[in-house]
N, C-alpha and C positions, 0 to 999 in steps of 0.2 A: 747728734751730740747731746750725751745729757747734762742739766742742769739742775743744781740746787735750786728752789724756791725764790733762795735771798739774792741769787745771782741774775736772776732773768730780768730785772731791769737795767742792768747794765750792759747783758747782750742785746738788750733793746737797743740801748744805746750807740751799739756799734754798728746795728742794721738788723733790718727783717729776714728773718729767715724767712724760706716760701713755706715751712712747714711747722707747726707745733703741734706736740702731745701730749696734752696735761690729764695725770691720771692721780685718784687720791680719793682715801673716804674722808677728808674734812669740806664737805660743801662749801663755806663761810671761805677757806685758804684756797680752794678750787677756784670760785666764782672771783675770788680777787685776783688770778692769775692773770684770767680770761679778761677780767676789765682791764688789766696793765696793758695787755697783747691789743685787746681794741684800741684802747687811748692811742699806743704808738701807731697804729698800722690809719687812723683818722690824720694825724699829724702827717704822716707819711704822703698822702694824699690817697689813700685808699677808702674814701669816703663811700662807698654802698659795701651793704652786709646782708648776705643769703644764709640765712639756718635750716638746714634740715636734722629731722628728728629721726636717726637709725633706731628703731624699734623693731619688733620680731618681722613686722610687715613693711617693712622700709626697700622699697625697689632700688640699690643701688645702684642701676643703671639712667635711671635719673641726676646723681649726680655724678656720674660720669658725664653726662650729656652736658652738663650745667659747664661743667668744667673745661670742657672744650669751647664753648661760648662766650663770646666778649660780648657785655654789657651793651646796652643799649644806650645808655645814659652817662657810664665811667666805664675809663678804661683799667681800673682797679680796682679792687675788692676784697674784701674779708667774708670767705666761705667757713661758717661755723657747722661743723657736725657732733651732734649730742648723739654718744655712744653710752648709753647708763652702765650698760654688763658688761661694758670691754670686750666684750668677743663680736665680734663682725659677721663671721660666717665666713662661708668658703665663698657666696658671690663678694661679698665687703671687703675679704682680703687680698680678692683677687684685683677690684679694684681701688684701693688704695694702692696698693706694690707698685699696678702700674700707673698711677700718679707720681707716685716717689720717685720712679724712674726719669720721669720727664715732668715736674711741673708747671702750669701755666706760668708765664711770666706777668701776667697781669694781676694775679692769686695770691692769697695770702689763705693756705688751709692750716684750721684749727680744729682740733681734732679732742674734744672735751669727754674724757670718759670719767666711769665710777672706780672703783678699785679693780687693777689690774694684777691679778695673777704673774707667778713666777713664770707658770707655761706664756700669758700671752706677752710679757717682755722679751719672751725666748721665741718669738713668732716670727715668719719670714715677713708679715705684713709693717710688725712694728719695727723688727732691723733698718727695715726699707726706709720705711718716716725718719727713723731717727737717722740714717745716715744722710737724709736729705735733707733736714733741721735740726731741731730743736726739740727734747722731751725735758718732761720735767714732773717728776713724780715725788707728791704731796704726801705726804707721813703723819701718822696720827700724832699730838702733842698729847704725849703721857703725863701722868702727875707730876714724874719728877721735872720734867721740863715746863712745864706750867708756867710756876712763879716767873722764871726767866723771858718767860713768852709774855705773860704779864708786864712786868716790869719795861719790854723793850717796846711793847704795842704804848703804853703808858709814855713811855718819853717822846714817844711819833707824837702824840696826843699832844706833848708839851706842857707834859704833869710828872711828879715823883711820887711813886709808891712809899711809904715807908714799910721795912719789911711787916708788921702785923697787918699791917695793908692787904697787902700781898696775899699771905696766906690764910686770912678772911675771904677774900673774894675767891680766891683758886679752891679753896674747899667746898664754896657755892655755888661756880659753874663749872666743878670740871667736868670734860665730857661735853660741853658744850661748850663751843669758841662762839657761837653768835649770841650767844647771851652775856659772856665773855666781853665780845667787843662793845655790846651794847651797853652795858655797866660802864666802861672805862670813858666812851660817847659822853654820858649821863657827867660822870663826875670831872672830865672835861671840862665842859661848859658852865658845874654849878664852882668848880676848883678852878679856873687857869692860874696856870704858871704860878701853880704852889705842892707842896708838897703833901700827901692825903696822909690822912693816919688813919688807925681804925675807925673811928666814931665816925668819921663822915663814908667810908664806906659803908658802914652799918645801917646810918640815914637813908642812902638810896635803898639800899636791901630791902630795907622795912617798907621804904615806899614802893616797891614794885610789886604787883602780884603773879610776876615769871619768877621772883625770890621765893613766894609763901609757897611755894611747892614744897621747898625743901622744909619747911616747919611742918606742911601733912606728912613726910615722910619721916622725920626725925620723928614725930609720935608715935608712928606707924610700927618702927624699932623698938622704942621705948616701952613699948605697951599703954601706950596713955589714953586707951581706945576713946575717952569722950571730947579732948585736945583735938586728936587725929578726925575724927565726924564734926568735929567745930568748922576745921581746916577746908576739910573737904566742901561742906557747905559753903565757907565765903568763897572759896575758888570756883565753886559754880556757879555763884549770884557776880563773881566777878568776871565772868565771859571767859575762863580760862578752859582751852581746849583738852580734853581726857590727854590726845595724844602724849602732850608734853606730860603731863602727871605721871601718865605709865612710863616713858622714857625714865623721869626721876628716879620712880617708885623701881624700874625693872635691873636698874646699874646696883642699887644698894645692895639690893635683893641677891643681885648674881655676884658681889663682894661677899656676903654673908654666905651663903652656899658656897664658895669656894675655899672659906675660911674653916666654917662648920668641920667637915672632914677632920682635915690636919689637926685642930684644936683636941675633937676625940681621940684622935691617936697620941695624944700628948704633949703636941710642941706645946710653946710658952704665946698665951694670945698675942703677947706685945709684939714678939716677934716675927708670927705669922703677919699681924696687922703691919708690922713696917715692910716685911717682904712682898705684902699685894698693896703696897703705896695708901697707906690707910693714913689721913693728918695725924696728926698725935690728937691734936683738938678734938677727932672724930672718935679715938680709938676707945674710951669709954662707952660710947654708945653702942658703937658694935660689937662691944666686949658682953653687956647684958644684951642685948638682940640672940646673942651666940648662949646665952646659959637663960634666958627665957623659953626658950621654945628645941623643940627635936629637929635635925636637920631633914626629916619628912617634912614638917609643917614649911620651913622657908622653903624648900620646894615644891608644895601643892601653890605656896602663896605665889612663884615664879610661874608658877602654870597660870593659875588665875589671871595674874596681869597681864599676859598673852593672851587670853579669853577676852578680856577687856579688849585689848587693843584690836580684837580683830572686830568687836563689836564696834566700837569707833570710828572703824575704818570700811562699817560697811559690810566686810566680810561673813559675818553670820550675825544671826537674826537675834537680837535682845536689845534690850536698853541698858544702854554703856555706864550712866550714872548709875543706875538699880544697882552693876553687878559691882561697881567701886565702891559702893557703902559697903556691900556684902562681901569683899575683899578687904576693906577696912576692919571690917569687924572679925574678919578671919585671922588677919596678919598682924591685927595691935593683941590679940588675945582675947577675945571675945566668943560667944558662940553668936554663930550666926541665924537671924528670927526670917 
């Protein structure tokens, strides 16, 4: 049985299913699915929890074994399986199907993946799950639904938005719900149960250094090459790691390039910029980003922050700061020394 998001706390409510399977690219809406499923299945009396990690080397004949096993200690349990690719394989599918077939009654399997493909919702493995529980597939929160996600995290919290509120903050984490949630956290406890307006969202902004990203990358746009080497510098005396910089820096980057095109063929930027969900607030800046530069240049500059990131990450061999000045100085307009 599938289920919306919003809905699966109130199938909690009406009992456990033996089975769930939460699939979705927002980790932050993933991971909170998974803790609602824990909380109930603890209440329940299903107090021990088994995770296994299906990765390329994952024996799942192991948990099959698992699963035929009653506890030593409880007679009930929450078996987590961390599926990242969604695909199983042909031993994972084989043994999941027949778990679906016959569940432990002692069991509670949870079945946490990454984004799942049109083919693997179309899999004999997952028909199986889902007619034996419960699935529940997490959707990315696009721009225009944002604010509204905004707005309704913010009344949980026991605060009101005012609309410039709103799309203050949604123009600075989109793309990112846990910075998202963690903003709204922040103003929370420095706001309760009052209504926020811009100025005090802008307060917290200024005071975090997960916000001053988006000031190295509005320079970065703008051309302000020695704002944007300012930026970058206090973000690295300030412990702030590449990875997120390059996230920032690679969404604008791949707005601009998709923009780029169309604009040369003639549409009307305003236009292009409202049909790829651009703020209005934002649309000037990426209106001169798009008549600064050739749409080669924001594409060598999208390569580069790929080059970065795989340096960050280990993947090949250089110094990640080195080649982000030297990306700075390529993408605010600068020659690079």
């Amino acid at each position: 049985m599938n289920v919306r998001p919003e809905q699966l706390a109130r199938q909690l409510r009406e009992g456990l299913a033996p089975v769930y399977v939460l699939g979705g690219e927002e980790p932050l809406l993933l991971e909170e699915a998974a803790t609602t499923i824990r909380a109930a299945a603890r209440a329940a009396g299903f107090d021990e929890r088994e995770t296994f990690f299906a990765d390329s080397g994952f024996d799942w004949r192991e948990l099959a074994a698992q699963s035929q096993n009653l506890s030593l200690f409880s007679q009930q349990r929450l078996m987590e399986v961390r599926l990242p690719g969604g695909k199983p394989g042909a031993d994972g599918a084989r043994v999941l199907s027949e778990y679906a077939r016959e569940p432990a009654e002692d069991t509670v399997l949870m079945l946490l993946c990454g984004r799942l493909e049109a083919s693997a919702r179309k899999s004999a493995w997952y028909k199986a799950l889902d007619k034996a529980g419960v699935s529940v597939q997490i959707w990315p929160v696009g721009s225009r639904e944002l604010p509204g996600w905004l707005q309704t995290r913010a009344r949980g919290l026991g605060m009101e938005l005012s609309r410039e509120a709103t799309g203050l903050l949604a123009e600075r984490v989109e793309g990112n719900l846990l910075a998202a949630s963690q903003a709204l956290e922040r103003l929370a406890l420095l706001y309760p149960d009052q209504k926020v307006d811009a100025a005090e969202v802008l307060e917290v902004v200024a005071d975090s250094s997960r916000f001053d990203v988006f000031g190295w990358v509005d320079a970065i746009l703008g051309g302000d090459t020695r704002r944007a080497l300012r930026a970058l510098e206090n973000l690295r005396a300030g412990g702030v790691e590449p990875p997120l910089l390059l996230w920032a820096l690679a969404r604008e980057l791949r707005l601009v390039c998709s923009a780029a095109p169309r604009v040369g063929r003639g549409e009307s930027p305003r236009a292009v910029m409202q049909s790829l969900g651009v703020w209005s607030r934002r649309q000037p800046l990426v209106e001169s980003a798009l008549r600064r530069a050739s749409v080669k240049r924001w594409h060598a500059s999208l390569a580069r922050t790929a080059r970065c990131e795989l340096m960050a990450k280990g993947a090949l061999v250089g110094n990640a700061w080195e080649e982000m000045l030297q990306l700075t100085l390529f993408a605010a307009g600068s020659r690079a020394s």
